[in-house]
C-alpha positions in Angstrom: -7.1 -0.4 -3.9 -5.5 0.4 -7.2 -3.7 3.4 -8.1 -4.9 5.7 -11.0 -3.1 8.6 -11.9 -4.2 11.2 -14.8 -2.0 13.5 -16.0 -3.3 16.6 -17.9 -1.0 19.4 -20.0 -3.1 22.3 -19.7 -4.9 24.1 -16.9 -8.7 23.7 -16.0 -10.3 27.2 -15.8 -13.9 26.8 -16.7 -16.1 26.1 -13.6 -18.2 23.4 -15.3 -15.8 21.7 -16.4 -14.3 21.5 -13.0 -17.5 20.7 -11.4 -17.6 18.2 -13.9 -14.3 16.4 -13.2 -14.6 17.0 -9.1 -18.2 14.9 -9.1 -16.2 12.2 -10.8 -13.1 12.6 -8.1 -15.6 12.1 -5.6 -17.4 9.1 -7.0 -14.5 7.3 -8.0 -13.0 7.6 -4.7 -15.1 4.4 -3.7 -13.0 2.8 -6.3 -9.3 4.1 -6.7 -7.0 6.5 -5.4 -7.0 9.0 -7.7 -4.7 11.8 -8.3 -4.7 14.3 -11.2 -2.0 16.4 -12.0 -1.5 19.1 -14.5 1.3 19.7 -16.6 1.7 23.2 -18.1 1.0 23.4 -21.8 3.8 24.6 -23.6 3.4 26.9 -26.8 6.7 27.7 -27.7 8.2 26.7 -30.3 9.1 22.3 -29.5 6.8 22.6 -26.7 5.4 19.4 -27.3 8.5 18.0 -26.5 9.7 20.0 -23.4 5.4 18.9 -22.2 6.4 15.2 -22.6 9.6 15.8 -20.6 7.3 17.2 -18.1 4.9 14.0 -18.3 7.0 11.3 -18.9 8.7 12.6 -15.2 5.0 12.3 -13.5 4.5 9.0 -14.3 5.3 6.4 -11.4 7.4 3.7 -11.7 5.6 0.5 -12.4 2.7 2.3 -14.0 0.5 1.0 -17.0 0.0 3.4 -19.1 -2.7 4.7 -21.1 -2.1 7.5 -23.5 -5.7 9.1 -24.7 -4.5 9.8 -28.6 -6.7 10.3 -31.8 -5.3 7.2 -33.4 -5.3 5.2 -30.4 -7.7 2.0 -30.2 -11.3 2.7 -29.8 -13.2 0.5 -27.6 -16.4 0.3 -25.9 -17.0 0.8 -22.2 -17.1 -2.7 -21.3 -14.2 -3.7 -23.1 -12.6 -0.6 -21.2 -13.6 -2.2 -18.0 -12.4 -5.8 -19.3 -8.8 -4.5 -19.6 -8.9 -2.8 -16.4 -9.8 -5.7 -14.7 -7.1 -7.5 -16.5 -4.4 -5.1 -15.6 -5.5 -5.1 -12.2 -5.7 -9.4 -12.1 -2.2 -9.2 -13.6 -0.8 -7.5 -10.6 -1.1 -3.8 -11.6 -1.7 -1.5 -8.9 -1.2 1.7 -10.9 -2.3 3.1 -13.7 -1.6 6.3 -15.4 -3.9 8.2 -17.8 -2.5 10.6 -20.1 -4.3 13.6 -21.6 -2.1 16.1 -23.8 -2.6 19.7 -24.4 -4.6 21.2 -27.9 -1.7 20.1 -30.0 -1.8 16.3 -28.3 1.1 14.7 -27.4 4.9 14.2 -28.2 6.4 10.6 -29.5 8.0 9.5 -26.6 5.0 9.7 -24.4 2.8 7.7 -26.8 6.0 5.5 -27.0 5.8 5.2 -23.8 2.6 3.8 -23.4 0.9 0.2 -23.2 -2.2 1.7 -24.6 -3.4 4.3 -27.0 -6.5 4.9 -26.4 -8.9 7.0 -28.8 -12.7 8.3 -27.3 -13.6 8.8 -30.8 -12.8 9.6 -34.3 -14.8 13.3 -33.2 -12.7 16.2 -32.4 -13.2 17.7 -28.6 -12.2 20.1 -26.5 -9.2 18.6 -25.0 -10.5 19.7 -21.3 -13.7 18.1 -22.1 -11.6 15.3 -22.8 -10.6 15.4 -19.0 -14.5 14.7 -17.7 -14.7 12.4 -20.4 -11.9 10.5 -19.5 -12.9 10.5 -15.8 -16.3 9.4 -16.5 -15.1 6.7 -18.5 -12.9 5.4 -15.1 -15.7 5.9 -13.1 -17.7 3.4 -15.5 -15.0 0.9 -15.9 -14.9 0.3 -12.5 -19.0 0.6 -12.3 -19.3 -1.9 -14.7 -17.1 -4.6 -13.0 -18.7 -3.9 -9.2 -21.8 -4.9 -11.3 -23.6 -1.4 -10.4 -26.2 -0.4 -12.2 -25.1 3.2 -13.0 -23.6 1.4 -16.8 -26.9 0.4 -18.9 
């Protein structure tokens, strides 16, 4: 069973959003084991730096990484699933999801990545951007068991 890891700098505190993302843990335990981690968002002046410290640490070894950044690659859900599967084919059991804080994330994390990923040329809420992200997983791997919960 693949690995997938998200790592999140900030803190969830509103209940629907965490009602949100915990309905999405749940379903996409048929699928992966999935662990999310948060990363406290640093203000202070070169926070963005000291937070991708902090991320760059979380990631496992052997991870593929995908770094959710405005001017990352936009894709449809499909082609989300497509790569998934590829990754997984290719013999990667874990792969790591990165979400920065309000002021998104340093160089060296993007760097880091195999894939910068954009949702959408819209701004959101980054913690919205967790659900979304999760939802997104969920459908991936939806769409390659061939269930009928992607139309």
């Amino acid at each position: 069973m693949t690995g997938v890891k998200l790592i999140c700098a900030g803190k969830l505190k509103e209940d629907f959003y965490l009602k949100a993302c915990q309905e999405y843990q749940k379903r996409l335990s048929a699928f992966c084991r999935l662990e999310v981690v948060e990363i406290p968002e640093d203000t202070r002046p070169g926070g963005l730096e000291r937070e991708g410290d902090k991320i760059l640490a979380a990631i496992p070894p052997q991870s593929y990484v995908v770094a959710m950044c405005i001017e990352g690659e936009e894709m449809s859900s499909r082609e989300l699933s497509r790569k998934m599967e590829k990754w997984q084919s290719s013999g990667i059991s874990r792969l790591c999801f990165i979400i920065g804080s309000s002021e998104g994330l340093s160089d060296k994390v993007k760097e880091r990545a195999g894939l910068r990923l954009s949702m959408s040329p819209m701004t959101f809420p980054h913690h919205l951007a967790r659900v979304m992200v999760l939802e997104q997983i969920y459908r991936a791997f939806s769409i390659a068991a061939g269930s009928k919960y992607h139309k």
